[in-house]
C-alpha positions in Angstrom: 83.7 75.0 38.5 84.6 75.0 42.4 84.6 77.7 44.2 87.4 76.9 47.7 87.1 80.0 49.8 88.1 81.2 53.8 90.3 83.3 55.4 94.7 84.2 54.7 96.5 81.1 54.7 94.2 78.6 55.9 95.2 75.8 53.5 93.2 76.8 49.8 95.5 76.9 47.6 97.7 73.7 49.5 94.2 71.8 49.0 93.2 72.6 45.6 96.9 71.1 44.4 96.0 67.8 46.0 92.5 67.3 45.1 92.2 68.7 41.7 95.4 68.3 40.2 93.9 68.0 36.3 92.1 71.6 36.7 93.0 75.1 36.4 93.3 76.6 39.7 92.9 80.6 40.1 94.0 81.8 43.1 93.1 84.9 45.0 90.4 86.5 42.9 89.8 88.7 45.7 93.1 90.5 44.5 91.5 90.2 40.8 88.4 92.1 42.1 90.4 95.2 43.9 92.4 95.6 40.3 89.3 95.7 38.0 87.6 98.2 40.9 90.6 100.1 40.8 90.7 100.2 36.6 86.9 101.4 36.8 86.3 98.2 35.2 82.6 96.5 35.8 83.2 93.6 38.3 80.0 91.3 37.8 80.5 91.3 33.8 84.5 90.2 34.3 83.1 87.8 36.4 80.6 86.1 34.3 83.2 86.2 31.7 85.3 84.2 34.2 82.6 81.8 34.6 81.9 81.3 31.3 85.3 81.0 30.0 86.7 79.0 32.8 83.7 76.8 33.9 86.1 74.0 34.7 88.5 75.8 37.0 88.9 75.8 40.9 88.6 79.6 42.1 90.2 80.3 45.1 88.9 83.8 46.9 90.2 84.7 50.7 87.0 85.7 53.0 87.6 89.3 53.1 83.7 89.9 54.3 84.1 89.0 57.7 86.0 91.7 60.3 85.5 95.2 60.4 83.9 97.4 58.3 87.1 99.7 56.0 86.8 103.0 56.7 87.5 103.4 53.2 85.3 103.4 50.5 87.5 102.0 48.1 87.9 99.2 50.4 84.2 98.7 51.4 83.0 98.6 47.8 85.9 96.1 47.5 84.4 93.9 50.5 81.1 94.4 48.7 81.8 93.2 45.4 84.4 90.6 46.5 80.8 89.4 48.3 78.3 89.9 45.6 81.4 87.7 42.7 81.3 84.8 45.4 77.3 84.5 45.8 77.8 84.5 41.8 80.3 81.9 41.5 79.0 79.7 43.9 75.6 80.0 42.5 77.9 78.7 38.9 80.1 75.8 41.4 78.9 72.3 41.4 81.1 72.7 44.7 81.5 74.7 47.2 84.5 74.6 50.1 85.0 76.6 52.9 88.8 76.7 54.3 88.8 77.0 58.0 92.0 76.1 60.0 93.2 73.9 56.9 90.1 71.9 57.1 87.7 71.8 54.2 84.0 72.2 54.9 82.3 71.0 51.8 79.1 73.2 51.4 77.5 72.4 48.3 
């Protein structure tokens, strides 16, 4: 697995196409994780269902941790979660890429 992660449109998804063309790529998990929250659905067992059924895919997530704290708490346990199923798949990645400004950061 690969875990490419950083903020709204700076260059995941354009850099996942072009460096691993022969894997599945699932984009914005982030979105994935505000949908089960909002089913009432347990986010850390979907997610280690993810890993374990897609252990060869390239995850893309957007960075939603950094910024203000939501006032909301459906939004803050979204933040939290979204946090606590990166830590997860990254601990699952043999790499790790941060997106900053289109430029990759490789960090494991």
């Amino acid at each position: 697995m690969v875990l490419i992660f950083g903020g709204v449109y700076q260059g995941k998804l354009a850099y996942a196409k072009e460096h691993y063309r022969d894997r599945e790529i699932i984009d914005q998990i982030d979105n994935w994780i505000l949908s089960l929250i909002e089913s009432d659905e347990d986010v850390q067992k979907k997610v280690e269902e993810l890993i374990a059924n897609h252990s060869n895919a390239v995850v893309i997530c957007n960075d939603i941790s950094c910024g203000v704290v939501p006032t909301s708490v459906l939004h803050r346990k979204w933040r939290d979660e979204t946090g606590k199923a990166m830590s997860l798949l990254a601990a699952h990645s043999e790499e790790v890429i941060r997106m900053f400004c289109g430029i990759p950061t490789k960090l494991k």
